[in-house]
C-alpha positions as CSV (number, residue, x, y, z in Angstrom):
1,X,38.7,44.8,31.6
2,X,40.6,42.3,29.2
3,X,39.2,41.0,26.3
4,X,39.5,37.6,28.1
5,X,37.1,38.7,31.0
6,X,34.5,40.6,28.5
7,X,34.1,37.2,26.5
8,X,33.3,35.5,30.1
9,X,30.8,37.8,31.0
10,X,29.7,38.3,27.8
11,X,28.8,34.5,27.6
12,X,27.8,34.3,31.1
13,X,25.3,37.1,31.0
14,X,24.1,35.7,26.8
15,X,23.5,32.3,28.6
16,X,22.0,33.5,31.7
17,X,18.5,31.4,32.9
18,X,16.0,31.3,35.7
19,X,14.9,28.2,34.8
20,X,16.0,24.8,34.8
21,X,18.8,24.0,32.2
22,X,21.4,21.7,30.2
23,X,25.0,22.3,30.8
24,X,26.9,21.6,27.4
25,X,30.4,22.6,27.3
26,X,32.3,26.3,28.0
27,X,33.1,28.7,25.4
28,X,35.9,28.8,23.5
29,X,38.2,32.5,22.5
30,X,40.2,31.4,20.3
31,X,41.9,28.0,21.3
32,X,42.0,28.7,24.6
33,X,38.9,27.6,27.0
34,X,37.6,29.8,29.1
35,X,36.6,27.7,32.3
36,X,33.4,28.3,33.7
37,X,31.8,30.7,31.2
38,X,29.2,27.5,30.6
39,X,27.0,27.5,27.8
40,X,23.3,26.5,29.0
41,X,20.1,25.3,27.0
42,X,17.3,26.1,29.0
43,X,14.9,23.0,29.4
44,X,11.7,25.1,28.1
45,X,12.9,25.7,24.9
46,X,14.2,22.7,23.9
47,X,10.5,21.6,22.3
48,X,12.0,24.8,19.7
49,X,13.3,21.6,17.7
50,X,17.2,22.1,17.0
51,X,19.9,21.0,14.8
52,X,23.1,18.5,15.3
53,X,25.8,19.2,12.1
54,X,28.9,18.4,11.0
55,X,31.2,16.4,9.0
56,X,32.3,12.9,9.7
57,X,34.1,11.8,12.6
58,X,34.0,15.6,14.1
59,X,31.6,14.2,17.1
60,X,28.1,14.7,16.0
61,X,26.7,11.5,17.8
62,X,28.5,12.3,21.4
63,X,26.7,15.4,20.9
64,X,23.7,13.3,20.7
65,X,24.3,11.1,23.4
66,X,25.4,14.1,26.0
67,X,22.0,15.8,25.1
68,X,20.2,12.3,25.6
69,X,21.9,11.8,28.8
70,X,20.9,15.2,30.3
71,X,17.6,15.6,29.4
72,X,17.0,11.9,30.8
73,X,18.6,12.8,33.8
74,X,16.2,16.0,33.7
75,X,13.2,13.5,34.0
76,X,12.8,14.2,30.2
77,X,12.2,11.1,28.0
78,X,13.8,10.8,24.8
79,X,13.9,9.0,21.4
80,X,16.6,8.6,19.6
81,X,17.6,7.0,15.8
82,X,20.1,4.7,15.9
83,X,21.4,4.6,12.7
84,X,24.7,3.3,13.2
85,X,24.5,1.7,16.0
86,X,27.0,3.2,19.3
87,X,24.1,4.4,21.2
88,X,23.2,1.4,23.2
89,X,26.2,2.5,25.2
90,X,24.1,4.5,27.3
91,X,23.1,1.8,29.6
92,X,26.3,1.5,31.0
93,X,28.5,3.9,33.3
94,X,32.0,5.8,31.0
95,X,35.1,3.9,32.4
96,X,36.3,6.9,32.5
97,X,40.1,8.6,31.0
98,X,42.7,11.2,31.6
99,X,41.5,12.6,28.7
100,X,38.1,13.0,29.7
101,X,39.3,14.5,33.1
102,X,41.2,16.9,31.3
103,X,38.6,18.2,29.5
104,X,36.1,18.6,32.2
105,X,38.9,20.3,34.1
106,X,39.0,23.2,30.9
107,X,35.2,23.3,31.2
108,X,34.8,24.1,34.7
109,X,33.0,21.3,36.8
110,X,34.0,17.7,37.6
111,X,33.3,14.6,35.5
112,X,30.8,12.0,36.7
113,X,30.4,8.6,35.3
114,X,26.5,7.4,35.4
115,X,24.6,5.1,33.4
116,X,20.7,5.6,32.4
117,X,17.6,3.3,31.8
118,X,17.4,2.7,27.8
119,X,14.6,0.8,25.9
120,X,15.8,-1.0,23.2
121,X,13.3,-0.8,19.9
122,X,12.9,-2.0,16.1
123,X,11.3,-1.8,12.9
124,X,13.2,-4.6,11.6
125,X,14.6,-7.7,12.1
126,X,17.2,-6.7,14.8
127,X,16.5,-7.9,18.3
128,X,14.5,-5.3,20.2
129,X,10.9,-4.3,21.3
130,X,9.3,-4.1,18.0
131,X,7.4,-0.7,16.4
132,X,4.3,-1.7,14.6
133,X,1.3,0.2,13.0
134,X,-1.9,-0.6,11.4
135,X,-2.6,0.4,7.5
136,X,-5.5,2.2,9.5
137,X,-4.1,4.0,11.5
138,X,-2.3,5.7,8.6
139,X,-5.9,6.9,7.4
140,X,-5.9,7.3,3.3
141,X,-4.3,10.7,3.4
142,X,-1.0,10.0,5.2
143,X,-1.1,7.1,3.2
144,X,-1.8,8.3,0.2
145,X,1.2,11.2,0.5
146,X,3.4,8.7,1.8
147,X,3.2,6.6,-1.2
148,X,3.5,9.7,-3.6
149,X,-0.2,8.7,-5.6
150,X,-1.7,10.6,-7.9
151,X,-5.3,12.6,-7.0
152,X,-7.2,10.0,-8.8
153,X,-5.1,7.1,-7.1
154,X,-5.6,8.9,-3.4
155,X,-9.2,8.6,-4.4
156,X,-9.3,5.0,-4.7
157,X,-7.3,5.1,-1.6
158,X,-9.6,6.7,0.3
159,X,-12.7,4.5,-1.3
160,X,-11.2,1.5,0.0
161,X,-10.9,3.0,3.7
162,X,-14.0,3.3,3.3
163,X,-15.5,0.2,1.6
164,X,-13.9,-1.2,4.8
165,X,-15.2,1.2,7.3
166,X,-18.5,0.1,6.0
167,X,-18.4,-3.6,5.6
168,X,-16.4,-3.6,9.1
169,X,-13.2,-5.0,7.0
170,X,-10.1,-4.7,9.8
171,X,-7.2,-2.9,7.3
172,X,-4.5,-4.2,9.1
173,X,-1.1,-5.0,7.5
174,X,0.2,-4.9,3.3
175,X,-1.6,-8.1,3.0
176,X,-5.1,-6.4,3.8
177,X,-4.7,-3.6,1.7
178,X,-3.5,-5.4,-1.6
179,X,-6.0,-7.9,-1.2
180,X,-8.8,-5.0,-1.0
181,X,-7.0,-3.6,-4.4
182,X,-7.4,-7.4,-6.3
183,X,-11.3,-7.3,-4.7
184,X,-12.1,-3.5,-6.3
185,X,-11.2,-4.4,-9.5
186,X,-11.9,-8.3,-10.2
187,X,-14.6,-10.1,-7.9
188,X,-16.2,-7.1,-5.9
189,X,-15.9,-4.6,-9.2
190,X,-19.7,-4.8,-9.8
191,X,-20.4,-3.8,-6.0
192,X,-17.9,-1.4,-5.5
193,X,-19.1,0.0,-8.8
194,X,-22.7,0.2,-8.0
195,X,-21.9,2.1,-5.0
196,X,-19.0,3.7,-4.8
197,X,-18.1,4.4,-8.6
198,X,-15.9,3.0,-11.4
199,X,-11.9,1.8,-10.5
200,X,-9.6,2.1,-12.9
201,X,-7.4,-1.2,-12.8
202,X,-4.4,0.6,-14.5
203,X,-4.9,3.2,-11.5
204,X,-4.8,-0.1,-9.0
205,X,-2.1,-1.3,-10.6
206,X,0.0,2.1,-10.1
207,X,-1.0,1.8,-6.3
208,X,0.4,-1.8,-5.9
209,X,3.5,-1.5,-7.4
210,X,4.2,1.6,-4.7
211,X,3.0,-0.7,-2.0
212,X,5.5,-3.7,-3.1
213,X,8.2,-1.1,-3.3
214,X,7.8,-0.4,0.7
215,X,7.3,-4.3,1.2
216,X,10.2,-5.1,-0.3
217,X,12.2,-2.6,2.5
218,X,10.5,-4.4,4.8
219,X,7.2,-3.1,5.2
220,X,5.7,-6.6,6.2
221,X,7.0,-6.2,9.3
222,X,6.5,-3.1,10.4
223,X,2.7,-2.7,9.2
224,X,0.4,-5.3,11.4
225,X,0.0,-5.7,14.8
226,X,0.4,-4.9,17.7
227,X,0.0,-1.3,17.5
228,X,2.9,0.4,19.4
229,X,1.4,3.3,21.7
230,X,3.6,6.4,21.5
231,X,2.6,7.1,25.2
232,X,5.4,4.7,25.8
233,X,7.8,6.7,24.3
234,X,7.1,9.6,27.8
235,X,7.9,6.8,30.6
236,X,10.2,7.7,33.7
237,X,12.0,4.5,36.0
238,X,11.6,4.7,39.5
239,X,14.3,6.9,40.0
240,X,12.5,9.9,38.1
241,X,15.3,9.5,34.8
242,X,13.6,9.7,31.7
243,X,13.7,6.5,29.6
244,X,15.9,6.6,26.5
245,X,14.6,4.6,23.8
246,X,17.2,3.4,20.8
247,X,15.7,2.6,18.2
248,X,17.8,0.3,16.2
249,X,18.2,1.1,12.6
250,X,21.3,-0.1,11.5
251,X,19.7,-1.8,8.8
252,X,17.8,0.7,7.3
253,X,20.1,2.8,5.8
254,X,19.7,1.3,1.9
255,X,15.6,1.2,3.0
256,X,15.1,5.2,2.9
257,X,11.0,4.6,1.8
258,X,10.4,2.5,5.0
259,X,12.3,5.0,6.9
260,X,10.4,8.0,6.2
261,X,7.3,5.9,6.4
262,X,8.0,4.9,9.6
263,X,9.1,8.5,11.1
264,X,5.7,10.6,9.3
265,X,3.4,8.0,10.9
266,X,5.3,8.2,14.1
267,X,5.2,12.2,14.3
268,X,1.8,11.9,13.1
269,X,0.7,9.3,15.8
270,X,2.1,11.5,18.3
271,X,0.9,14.8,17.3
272,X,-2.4,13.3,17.3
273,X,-2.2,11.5,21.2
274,X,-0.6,14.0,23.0
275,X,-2.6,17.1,24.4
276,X,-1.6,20.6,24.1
277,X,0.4,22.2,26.8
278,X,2.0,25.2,25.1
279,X,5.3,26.2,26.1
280,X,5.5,24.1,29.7
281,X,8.6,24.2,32.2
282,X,10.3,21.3,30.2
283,X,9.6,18.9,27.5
284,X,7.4,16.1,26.8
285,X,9.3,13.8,24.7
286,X,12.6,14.8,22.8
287,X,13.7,13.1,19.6
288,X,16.6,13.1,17.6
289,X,16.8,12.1,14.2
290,X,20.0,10.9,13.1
291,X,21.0,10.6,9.2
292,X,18.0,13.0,8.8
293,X,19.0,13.2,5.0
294,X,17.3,9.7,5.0
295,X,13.9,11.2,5.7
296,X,14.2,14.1,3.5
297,X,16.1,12.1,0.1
298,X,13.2,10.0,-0.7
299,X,10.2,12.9,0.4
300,X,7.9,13.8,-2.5
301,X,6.8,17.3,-2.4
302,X,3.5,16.4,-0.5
303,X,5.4,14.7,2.2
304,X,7.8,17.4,2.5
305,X,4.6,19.5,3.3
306,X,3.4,17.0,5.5
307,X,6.6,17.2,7.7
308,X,7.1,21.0,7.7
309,X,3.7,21.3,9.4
310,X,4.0,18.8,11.9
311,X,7.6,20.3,13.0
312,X,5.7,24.1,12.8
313,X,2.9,22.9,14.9
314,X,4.0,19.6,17.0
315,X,6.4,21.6,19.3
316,X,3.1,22.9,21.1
317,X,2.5,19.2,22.2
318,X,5.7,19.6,24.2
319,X,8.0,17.6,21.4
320,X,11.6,18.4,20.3
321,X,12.5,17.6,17.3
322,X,16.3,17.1,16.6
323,X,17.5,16.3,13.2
324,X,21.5,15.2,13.1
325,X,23.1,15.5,9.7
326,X,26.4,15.9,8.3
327,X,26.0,19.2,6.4
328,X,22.9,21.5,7.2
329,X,21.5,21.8,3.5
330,X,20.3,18.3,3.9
331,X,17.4,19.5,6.3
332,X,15.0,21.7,3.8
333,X,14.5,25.6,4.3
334,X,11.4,25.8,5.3
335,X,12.2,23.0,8.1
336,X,15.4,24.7,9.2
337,X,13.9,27.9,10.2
338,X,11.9,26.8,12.9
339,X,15.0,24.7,14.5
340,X,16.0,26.8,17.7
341,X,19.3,24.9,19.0
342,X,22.2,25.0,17.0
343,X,25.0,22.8,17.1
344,X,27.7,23.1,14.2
345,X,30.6,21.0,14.2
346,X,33.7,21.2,11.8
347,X,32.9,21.3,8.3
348,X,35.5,20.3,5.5
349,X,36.3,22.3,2.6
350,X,38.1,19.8,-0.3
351,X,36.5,21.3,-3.2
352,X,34.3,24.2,-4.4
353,X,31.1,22.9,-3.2
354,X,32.2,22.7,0.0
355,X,33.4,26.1,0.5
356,X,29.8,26.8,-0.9
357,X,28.6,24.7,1.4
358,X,30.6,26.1,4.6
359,X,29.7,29.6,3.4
360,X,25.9,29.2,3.8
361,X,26.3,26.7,6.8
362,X,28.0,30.0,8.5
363,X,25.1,32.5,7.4
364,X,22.7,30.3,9.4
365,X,24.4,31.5,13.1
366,X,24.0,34.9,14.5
367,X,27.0,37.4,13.9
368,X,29.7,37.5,16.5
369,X,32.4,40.4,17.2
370,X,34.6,37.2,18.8
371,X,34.8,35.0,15.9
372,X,35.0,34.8,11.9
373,X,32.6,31.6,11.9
374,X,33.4,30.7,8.2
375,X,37.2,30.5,8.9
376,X,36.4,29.0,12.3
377,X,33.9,26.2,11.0
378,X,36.9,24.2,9.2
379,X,39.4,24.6,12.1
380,X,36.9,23.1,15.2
381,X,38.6,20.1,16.4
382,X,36.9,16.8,17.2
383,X,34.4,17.7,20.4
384,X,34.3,20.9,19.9
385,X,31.0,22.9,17.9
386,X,29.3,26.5,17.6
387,X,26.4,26.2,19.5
388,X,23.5,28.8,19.3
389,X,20.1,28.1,21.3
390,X,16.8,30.2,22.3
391,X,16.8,31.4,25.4
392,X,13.6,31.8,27.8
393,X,12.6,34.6,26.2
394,X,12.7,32.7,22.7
395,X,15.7,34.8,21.6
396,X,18.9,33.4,19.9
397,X,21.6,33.3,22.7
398,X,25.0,34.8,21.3
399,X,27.3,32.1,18.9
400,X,29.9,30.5,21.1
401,X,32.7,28.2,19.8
402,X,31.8,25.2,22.8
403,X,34.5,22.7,24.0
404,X,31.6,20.2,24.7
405,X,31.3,18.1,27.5
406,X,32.2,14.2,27.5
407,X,29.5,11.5,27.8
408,X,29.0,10.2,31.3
409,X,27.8,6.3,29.6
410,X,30.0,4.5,27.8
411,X,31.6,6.0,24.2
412,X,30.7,2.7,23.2
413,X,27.9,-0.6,22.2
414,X,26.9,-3.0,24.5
415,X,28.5,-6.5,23.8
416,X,26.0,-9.1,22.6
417,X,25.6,-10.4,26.4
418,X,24.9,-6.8,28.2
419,X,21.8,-6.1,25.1
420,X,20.5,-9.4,25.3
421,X,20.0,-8.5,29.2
422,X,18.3,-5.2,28.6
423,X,16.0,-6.5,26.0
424,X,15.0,-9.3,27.9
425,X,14.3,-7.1,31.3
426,X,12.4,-4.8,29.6
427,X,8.6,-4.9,30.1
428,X,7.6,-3.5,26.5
429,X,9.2,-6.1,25.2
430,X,6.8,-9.1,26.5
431,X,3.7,-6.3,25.7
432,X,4.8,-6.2,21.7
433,X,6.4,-8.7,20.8
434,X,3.7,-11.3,20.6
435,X,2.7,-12.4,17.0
436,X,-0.9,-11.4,16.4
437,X,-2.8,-12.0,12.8
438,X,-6.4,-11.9,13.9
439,X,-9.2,-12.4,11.0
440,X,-8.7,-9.2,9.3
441,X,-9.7,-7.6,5.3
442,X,-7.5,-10.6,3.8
443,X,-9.3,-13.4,6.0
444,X,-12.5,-11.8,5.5
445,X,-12.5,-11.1,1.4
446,X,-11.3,-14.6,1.1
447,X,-13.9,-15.6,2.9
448,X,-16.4,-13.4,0.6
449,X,-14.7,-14.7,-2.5
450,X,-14.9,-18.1,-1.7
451,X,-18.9,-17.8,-1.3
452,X,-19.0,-15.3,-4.7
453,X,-17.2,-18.7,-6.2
454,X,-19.4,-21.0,-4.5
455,X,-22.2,-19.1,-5.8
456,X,-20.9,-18.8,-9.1
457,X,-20.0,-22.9,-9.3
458,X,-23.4,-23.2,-8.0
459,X,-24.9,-21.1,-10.9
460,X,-23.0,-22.6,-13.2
461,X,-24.2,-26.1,-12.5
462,X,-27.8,-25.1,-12.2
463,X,-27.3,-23.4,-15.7
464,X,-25.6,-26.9,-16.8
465,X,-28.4,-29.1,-15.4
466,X,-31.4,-26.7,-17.2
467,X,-29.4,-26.7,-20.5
468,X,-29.4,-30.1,-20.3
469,X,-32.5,-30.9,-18.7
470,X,-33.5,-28.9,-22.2
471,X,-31.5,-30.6,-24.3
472,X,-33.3,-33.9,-23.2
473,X,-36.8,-32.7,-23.2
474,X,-36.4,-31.6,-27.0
475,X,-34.1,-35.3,-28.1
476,X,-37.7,-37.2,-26.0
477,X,-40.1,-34.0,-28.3
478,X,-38.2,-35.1,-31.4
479,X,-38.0,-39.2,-30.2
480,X,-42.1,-38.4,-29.9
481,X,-42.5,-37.1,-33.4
482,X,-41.0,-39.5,-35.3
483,X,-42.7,-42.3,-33.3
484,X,-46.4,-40.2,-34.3
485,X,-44.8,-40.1,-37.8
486,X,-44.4,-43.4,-38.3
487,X,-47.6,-44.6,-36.3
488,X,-49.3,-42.4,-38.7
489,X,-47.5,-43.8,-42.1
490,X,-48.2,-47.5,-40.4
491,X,-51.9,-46.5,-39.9
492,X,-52.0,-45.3,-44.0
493,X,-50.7,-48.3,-45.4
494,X,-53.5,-50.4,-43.1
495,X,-56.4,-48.6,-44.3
496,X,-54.9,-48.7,-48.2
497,X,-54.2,-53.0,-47.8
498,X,-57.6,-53.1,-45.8
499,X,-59.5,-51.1,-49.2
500,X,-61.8,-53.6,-51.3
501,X,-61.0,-52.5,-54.4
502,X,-57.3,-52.8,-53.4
503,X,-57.7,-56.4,-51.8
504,X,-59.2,-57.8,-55.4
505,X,-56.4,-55.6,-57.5
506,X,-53.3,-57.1,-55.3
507,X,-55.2,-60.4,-55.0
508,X,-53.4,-63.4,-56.7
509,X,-56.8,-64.3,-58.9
510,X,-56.8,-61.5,-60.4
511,X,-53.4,-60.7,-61.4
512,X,-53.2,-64.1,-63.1
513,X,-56.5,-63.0,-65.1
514,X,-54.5,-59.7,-66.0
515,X,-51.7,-61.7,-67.2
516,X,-53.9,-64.8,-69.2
517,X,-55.2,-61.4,-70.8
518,X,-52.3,-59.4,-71.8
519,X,-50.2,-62.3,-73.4
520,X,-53.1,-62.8,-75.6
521,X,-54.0,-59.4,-76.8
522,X,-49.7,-59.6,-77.1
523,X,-50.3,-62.9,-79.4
């Protein structure tokens, strides 16, 4: 038997399954592509999470798109991240090239040219059905790791939650929850303090300037109402195709705090709605992750925590999770252990750091008596990639240089026209789009602090009034006084002028007398 014909059983039997499965590409010995020896990812191990990398421009989002397409036509809805905006392609049929015949012609079966049904979301200000969540339903926890607080400031956190909770206070968008932190330190401090403890306003203050920080990415729009239900992330159209939904993000790239925000409350939402179902015959929902670097950048050590145990434990809920990066050091350790599918596209080596790079990119593939994978990883042309993947025994299938398939929708965006159409025939759209801003914590404490204020006018004036009402009551004591003080002086100088003794000494007789007398005893 020729070495040709052992690598085409030796892939044939490595990527053998009873099940239901994905048909990427055929292997590859050497340059030459070995027709039919078809590398296969078996549909119940793709919730094993998996791994799209490789340098710029080597094909990392067709990669993407030819897993998308599959798994939708698989009945298999998906998510994807839309970083950079050429997946909206998908609704649309390939037109087709020589080149793509060609290829498929290499790989073994024919080329077909399909469209699928897309959904078109956002978390911005792009055009799209439009992702929102309420400060709730974050709970002070997520929250509180998400903003990367302190133990004392997760404790305020988590008294405001529940100040609300028990004053039936609605926590729904930024505006709710900074309003709550002006209340707890200024007009409610004396009833928070009485019965929930002391806040520190420096502590407060720490709190709000994180919050401004994911306003200013845009926050305001994605916290509020109304709450998007992750259940309609798993819808099939009538046809039984799973329902790709793009989630446009082409803004987002200079925004990395609202990004990971959005994606740990997402994973979080769904981990906590969808039941268990262990290790079913395919998956629930797939999602793929593009620029995962952006989740990962701005993480603090907590939130790095929080995503490792959602991707250890969320995969039992029936979700994939695939993270598509340029370089596979950008996804953690911890995290890149538990990714089963592999795909590795051509790395570059420029300068030292890459080769370091390429080195430990290779140790992350299973050892292969066909290839030298370091050499290899800097020589795989453009739609080409090792793949590795579990197979239905959960084992790591044997590394095969792949000469991928081609998309079957088009390698390119909608025009303006053609996404305009989608979004406005989409049903979601009309459900979440509305503008709600029912009475919520803001309305509600300005209400409050508008009585406090009334109150405290109102005391103010009644103080005003008594202190005066006071003031007049001692000017009409002091007014009475001096009036008995000078009735009493006038009632003294009546009695004296009335006295006999007095009348004849002050009468005009008698001082003449006094007078005729005292010039004589003078003479």
């Amino acid at each position: 038997m020729s070495q040709k014909e052992e690598f085409f059983e030796y892939i044939n039997n490595g990527y053998k399954t009873k099940g239901d499965f994905i048909e990427l590409g055929a292997a590859m010995l050497g340059e030459e592509t070995i027709t039919n020896a078809i590398v296969k990812v078996p549909l119940k191990t793709l919730n094993r999470h998996g791994l799209i990398a490789g340098a710029t421009g080597t094909g990392k989002t067709k990669t993407l798109q030819i897993l998308a397409e599959n798994l939708s036509e698989k009945g298999v809805p998906v998510l994807l991240m839309d970083i950079k905006g050429d997946l909206s392609g998908l609704a649309k049929a390939s037109d087709g090239h020589a080149k793509i015949d060609e290829r498929h012609a290499k790989i073994g079966f024919p080329f077909t040219a399909k469209k699928f049904p897309i959904e078109v979301l956002t978390i911005s200000e792009q055009e799209g059905t439009r992702l929102r969540a309420t400060v709730s339903e974050f709970g002070p926890v997520l929250l509180s790791r998400i903003l990367d607080l302190t133990e004392t400031q997760s404790g305020i956190v988590s008294i405001i939650f529940k100040y609300c909770d028990d004053n039936k206070l609605p926590l729904l968008d930024i505006k709710d929850f900074k309003k709550l932190l002006q209340f707890v330190t200024q007009e409610g401090k004396e009833e928070i303090q009485g019965e929930y403890g002391r806040i520190s306003t420096a502590s407060t203050g720490a709190i709000l300037r994180k919050i401004i920080e994911i306003e200013q990415q845009g926050g305001d729009l994605f916290f509020g109402e109304k709450s998007f239900d992750v259940e309609d992330l798993t819808r099939t159209d009538e046809d039984g195709k799973g329902i790709i939904s793009v989630l446009r993000l082409t803004d987002i790239q200079d925004k990395p705090k609202l990004f990971s925000t959005f994606m740990l409350q997402l994973l979080a939402e769904v981990y906590e709605t969808f039941p268990e179902q262990g290790d079913a015959d395919k998956p629930e929902l797939i999602i793929f992750i593009d620029e995962a670097h952006l989740v990962f950048d701005e993480a603090s050590k907590a939130l790095l925590n929080q995503i490792e145990s959602i991707v250890k434990l969320i995969r039992s809920k029936g979700i994939g999770l695939y993270f598509v990066t340029q370089n596979p050091k950008d996804v953690p350790e911890d995290i890149l252990a538990q990714l089963g599918l592999k795909v590795q596209h051509a790395l570059r080596a420029f300068t030292a750091k890459d080769r370091k790079a390429i080195k430990l990119a290779a140790e992350n593939y299973p050892d292969s008596d066909y290839y030298d994978t370091k050499e290899i990883l800097t020589q795989l042309g453009i739609g080409e990639a090792f793949v590795s993947v579990l197979n239905e025994k959960g084992i790591p299938t044997p590394l095969a240089r792949t000469m991928l398939r081609a998309p079957m929708s088009r390698m390119d965006v909608l025009t303006e026209k053609e996404l305009k159409s989608v979004i406005n025939n989409s049903r979601l759209f009309y459900k979440y789009n509305e503008n709600l801003d029912r009475e919520s914590a803001y309305e509600l404490l300005n209400s409050k602090i508008e009585k406090i204020n009334i109150a405290e006018e109102k005391a103010i004036k009644e103080e005003a009034f008594k202190k005066e009402q006071e003031k007049l009551a001692k000017q009409k004591e002091k007014e009475r006084q001096r009036e008995e003080r000078a009735a009493k002086t006038a009632s003294r100088r009546r009695s004296t002028a009335q006295n006999p003794i007095v009348k004849v000494l002050t009468s005009a007789t008698f001082i003449r007398a006094a007078f005729g007398i005292l010039k004589k005893v003078i003479k």
